[in-house]
C-alpha positions in Angstrom: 12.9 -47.7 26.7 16.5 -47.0 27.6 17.8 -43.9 28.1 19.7 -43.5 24.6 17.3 -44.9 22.5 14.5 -41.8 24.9 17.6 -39.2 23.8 17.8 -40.1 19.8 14.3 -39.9 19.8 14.3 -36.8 21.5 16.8 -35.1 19.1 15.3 -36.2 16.4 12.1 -34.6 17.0 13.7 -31.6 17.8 15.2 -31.7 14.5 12.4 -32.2 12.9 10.5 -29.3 14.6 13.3 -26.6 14.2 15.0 -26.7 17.2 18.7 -27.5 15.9 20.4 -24.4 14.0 19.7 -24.9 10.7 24.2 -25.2 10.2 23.7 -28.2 12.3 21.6 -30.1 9.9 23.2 -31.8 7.2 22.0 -34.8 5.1 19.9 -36.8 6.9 20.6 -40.4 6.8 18.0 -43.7 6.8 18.7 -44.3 10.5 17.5 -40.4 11.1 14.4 -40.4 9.0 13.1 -43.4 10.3 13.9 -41.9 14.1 12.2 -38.4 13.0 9.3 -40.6 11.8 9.2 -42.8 14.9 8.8 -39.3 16.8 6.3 -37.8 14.9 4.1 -41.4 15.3 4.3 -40.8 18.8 3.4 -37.3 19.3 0.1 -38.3 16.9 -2.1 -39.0 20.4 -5.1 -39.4 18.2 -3.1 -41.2 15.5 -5.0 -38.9 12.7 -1.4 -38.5 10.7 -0.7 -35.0 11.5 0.5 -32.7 14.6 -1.8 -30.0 16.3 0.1 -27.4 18.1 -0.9 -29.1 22.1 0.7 -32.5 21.0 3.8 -31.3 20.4 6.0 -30.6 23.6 6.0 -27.1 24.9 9.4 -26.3 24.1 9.1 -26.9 20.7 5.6 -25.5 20.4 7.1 -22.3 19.1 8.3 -23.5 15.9 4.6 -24.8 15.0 3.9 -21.6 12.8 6.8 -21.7 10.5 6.8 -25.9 9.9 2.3 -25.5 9.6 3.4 -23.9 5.5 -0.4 -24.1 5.0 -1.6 -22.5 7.9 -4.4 -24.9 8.3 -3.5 -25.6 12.2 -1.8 -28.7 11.8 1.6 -30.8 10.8 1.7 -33.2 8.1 4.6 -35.4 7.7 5.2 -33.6 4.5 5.3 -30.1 5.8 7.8 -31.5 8.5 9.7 -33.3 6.0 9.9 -30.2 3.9 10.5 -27.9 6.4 13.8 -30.1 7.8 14.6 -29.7 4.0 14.7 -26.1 3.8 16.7 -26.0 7.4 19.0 -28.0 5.5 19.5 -26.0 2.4 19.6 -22.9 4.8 22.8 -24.4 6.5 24.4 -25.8 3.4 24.7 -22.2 2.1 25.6 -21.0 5.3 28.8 -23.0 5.6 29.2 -23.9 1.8 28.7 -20.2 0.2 30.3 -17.8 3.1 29.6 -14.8 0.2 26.4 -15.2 -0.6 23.4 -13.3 1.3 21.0 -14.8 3.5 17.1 -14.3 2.9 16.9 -12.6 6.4 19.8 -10.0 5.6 18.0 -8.4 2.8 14.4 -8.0 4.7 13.9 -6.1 7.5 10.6 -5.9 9.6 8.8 -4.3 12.4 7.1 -7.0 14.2 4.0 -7.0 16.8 3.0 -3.7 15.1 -0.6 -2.9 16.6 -3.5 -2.1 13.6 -6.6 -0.9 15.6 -5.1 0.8 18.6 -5.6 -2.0 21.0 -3.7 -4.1 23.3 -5.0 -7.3 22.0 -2.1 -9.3 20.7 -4.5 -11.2 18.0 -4.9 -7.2 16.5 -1.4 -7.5 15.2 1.0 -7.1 12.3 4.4 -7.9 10.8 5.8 -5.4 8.6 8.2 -7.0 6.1 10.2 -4.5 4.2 13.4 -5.2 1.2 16.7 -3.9 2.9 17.5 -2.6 -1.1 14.5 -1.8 -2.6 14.6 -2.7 -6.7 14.2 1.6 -7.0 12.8 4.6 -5.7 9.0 4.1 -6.2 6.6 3.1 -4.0 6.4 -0.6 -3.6 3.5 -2.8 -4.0 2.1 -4.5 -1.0 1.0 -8.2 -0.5 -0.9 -9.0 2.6 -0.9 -12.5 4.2 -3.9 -13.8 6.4 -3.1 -17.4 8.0 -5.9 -20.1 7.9 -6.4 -22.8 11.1 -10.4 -22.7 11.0 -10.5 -19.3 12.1 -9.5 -21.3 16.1 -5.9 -21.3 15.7 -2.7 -20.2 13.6 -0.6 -17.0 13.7 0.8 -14.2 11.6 4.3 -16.0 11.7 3.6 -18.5 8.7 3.4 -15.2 6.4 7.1 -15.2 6.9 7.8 -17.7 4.5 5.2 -17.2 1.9 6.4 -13.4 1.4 10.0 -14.0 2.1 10.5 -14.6 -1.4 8.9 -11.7 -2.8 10.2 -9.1 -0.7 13.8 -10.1 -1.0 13.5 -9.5 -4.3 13.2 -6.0 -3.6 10.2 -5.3 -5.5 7.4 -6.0 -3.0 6.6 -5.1 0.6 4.9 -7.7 2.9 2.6 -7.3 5.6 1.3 -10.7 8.1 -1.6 -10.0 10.0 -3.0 -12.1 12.8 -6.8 -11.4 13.3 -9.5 -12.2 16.7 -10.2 -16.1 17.1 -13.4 -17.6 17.0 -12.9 -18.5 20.5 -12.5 -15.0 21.3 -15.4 -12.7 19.2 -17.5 -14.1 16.6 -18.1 -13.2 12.9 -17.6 -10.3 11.9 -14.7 -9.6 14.5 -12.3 -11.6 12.1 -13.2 -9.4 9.1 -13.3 -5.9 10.8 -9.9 -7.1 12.1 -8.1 -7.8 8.5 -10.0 -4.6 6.6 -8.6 -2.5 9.9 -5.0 -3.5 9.2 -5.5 -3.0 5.2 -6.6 0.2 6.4 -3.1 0.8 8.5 -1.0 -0.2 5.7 -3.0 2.8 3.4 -2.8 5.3 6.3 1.0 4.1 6.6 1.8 4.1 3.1 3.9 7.4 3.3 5.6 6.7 5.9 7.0 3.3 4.7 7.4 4.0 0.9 4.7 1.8 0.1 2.0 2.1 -2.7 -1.1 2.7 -0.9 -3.3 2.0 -4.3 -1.3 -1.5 -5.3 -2.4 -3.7 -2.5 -2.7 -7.5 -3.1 -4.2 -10.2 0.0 -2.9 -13.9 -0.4 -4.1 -16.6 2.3 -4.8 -19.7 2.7 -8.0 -22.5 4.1 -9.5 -19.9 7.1 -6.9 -17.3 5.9 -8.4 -18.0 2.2 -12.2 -17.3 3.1 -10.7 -13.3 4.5 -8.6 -12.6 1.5 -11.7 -13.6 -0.5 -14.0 -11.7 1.8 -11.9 -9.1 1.7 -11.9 -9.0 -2.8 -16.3 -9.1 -2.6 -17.3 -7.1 0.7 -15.1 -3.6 -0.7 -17.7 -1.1 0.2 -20.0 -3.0 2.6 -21.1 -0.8 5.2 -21.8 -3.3 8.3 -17.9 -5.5 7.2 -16.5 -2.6 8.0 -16.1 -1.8 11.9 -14.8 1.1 13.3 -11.6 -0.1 14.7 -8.3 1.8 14.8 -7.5 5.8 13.8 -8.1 4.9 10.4 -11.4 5.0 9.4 -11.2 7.6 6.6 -9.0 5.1 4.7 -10.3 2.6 2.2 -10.1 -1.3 2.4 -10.5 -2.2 -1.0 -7.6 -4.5 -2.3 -6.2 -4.7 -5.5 -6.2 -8.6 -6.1 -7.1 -12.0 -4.4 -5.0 -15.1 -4.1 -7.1 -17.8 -2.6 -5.8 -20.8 -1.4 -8.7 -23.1 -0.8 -10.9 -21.1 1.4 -14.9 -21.6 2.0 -17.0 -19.5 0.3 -20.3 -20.7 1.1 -21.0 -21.9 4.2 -24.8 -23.1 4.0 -23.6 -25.7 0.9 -20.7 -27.0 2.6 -21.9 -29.6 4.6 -23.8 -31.2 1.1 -20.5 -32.2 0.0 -17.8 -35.3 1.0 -15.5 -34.4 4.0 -14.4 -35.4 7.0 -16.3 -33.1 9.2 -20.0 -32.6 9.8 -19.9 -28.7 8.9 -22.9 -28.2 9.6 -22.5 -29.4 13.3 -22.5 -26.9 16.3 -19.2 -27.6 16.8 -17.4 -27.2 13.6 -15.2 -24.4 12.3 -17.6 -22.4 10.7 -20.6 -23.2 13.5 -18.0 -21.5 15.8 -17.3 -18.5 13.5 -20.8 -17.5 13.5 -22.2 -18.5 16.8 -24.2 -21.0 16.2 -25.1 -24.4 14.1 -24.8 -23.0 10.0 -28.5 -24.2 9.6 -30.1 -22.1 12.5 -28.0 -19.5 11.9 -28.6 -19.2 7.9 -28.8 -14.8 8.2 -24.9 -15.2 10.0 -23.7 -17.8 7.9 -24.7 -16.0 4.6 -23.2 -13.0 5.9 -19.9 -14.5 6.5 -20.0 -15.8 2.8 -17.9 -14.5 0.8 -19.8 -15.9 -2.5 -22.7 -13.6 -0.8 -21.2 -10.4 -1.7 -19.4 -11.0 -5.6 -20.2 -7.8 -8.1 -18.8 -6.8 -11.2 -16.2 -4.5 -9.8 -14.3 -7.2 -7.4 -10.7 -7.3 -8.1 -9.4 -10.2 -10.4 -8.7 -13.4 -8.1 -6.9 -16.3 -8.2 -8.0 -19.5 -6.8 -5.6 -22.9 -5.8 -7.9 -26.3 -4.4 -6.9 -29.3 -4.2 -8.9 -32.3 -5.8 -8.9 -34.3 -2.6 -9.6 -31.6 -0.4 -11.6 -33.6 2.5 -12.0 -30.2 4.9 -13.0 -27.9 2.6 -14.7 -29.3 -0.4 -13.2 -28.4 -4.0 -16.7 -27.4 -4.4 -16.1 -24.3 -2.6 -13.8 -23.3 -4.6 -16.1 -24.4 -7.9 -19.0 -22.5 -6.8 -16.7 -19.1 -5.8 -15.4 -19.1 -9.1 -18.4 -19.3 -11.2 -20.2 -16.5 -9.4 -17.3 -14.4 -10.0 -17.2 -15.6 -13.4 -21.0 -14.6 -13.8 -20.3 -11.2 -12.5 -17.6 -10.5 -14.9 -14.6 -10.6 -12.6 -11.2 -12.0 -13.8 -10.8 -14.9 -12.4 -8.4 -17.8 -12.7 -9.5 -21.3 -10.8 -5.9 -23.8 -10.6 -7.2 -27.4 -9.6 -3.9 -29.1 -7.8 -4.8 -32.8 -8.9 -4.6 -35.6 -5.9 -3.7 -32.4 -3.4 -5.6 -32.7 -0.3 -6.0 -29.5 2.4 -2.5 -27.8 2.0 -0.2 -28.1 -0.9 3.7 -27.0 -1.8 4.3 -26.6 -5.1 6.5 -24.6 -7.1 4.6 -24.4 -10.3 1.3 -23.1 -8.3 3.9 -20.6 -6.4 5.3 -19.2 -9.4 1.5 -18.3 -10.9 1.2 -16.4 -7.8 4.1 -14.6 -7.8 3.2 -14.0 -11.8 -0.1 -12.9 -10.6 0.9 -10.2 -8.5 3.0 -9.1 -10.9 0.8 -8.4 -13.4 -1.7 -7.2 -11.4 0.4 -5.1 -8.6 3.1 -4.0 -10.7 2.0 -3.8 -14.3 3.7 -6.9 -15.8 2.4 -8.2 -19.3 2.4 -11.6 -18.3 0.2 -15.0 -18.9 -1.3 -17.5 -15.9 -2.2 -20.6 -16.6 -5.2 -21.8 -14.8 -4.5 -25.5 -16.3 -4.5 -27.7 -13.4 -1.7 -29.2 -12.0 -0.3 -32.4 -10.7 
């Protein structure tokens, strides 16, 4: 290959991963996609049609977070595509609309904040607060966990998914990264995430935030802790002991679910693309051991396991084609809570596989929290969606 067509290619994968200021980026022509896509074929070693963070070249590895929307670990072309797309917009405003304010100028954060009085870096948080909050009262929180099969991911994809909210002045946002499976086992993840709900109660004060109004959103890995975090309020042995903050409770307010397992003994009865119940799958990892010899840990780190009457109301996206973790997971969370008397909304996202963007399932969200973090008398759907 000669030594311009190796530079094109180079750029355009560098492009297509974030490194170019977003002013750079303008429309991108036939000649460019079909170079981006040329790129991202050859960084796909295993040819599986998506990007985990050690293909991609190290000095572009630091953008993986903030293209991987989904936080399920890994690049799709559509993510990448979509994420060159919002670079785009981001510099059309830039140069077209000098006047009008940038996302980042009316959020500010505290990054890298620690939750359980450690030096682990995985025991984390990013504080994401409205520069001009919509009034004096204390604003309603919404925490995101990342997903990537409790082995990878990071607190940086929450950036995006509660940009828009806090901007608006009328939320504050909180990212929290959590222990890896490679790392501690179940329960390490869940002691993590109730410890940082925890902070943010103990912190409430401090930050003008509304301790009692505190709503979890997360997606695949991310998913099951948001939705362990809705049934286990008041479980004794979820709890840990980590951080200062013990005397604080970690109940939450509401649950948005983004196609998270729920029960891990049935998932391996049901199509996918993994053996789940292998000793080397995700959720073998999480507990320590193959789900089948391991049925007391695996039950335990079920959130389906835990569902009573006076869980918070929860709202559930899957995709139809889901071929990681089975719609059925979804299915079968929904009608326990449903059984138990819990308000609960189930969205199918028809033809979606693991990981979807849509701006119709975005807006129930943000209609979700608020009507159940800030009072609104509004209606969700739960009809599926295209």
């Amino acid at each position: 290959m000669s030594e311009t067509r190796r530079f094109r290619l180079t750029i355009a994968g560098i492009v297509a991963l974030g490194i170019v200021p977003a002013f750079v980026v303008r429309a991108e022509p036939p000649r460019q996609q079909r170079a981006t896509a040329e790129f991202f074929q050859r960084l796909d070693k295993n040819r599986d049609g998506k990007l985990v963070r050690d293909e991609l070249p190290e000095p572009i590895r630091k953008n993986f977070d903030r293209v991987d929307t989904n936080g399920d670990g890994a690049i799709t072309p559509k993510e990448d595509e979509a994420f060159r797309n919002r670079r785009r917009m981001v510099g059309e405003r830039r140069s077209g609309r000098p006047g009008q304010p940038r996302a980042s100028d009316r959020i500010r954060t505290e990054l890298d904040v620690p939750y359980a009085d450690t030096d682990n870096p995985r025991q984390r948080l990013d504080l994401l607060l409205p520069s001009n909050p919509g009034g004096d009262q204390p604003l309603p929180v919404v925490v995101w966990i990342h997903g990537g099969a409790w082995q990878a991911g990071s607190k940086g994809s929450g950036t995006g998914r509660l940009g828009e909210l806090v901007s608006g002045g009328n939320y504050a946002g909180v990212s929290v990264a959590y222990r890896l499976s490679s790392e501690a086992i179940w329960p390490a993840q869940i002691h993590d995430c109730k410890a940082a709900i925890r902070w943010v109660r103990a912190h409430a004060k401090r930050y003008n935030l509304d301790g009692s109004r505190i709503g979890v959103w997360g997606s695949s890995a991310g998913g099951h802790l948001v939705a362990m975090l809705g049934t286990s309020g008041g479980v004794k042995e979820l709890e840990g002991d980590l951080g200062k903050h013990t005397d604080q409770d970690s109940r939450v307010t509401c649950v948005v679910d983004y196609f998270g397992p729920s029960d891990l003994l049935s998932m391996g009865k049901y199509p996918s693309r993994m053996d789940h119940d292998s000793a080397d799958s995700p959720e073998s990892r999480l507990v320590g051991g193959p789900l089948q010899e391991t049925k007391h840990a695996a039950r335990g780190a079920s959130p389906i396991s835990y569902v009573s009457k006076d869980d918070p109301p929860f709202l559930i996206a899957h995709g139809t084609e889901d071929q990681l973790v089975p719609l059925n997971q979804s299915e079968r969370l929904d009608a326990s809570l449903r059984k138990a008397g819990v308000d609960v909304l189930l969205v199918k996202m028809v033809g979606a596989g693991h990981g979807f963007r849509n701006e119709e399932i975005t807006r129930r969200v943000h209609a979700f929290f608020e009507k159940h973090l800030r009072g609104k008398d509004v209606d969700i759907s739960g009809e599926p969606i295209e």
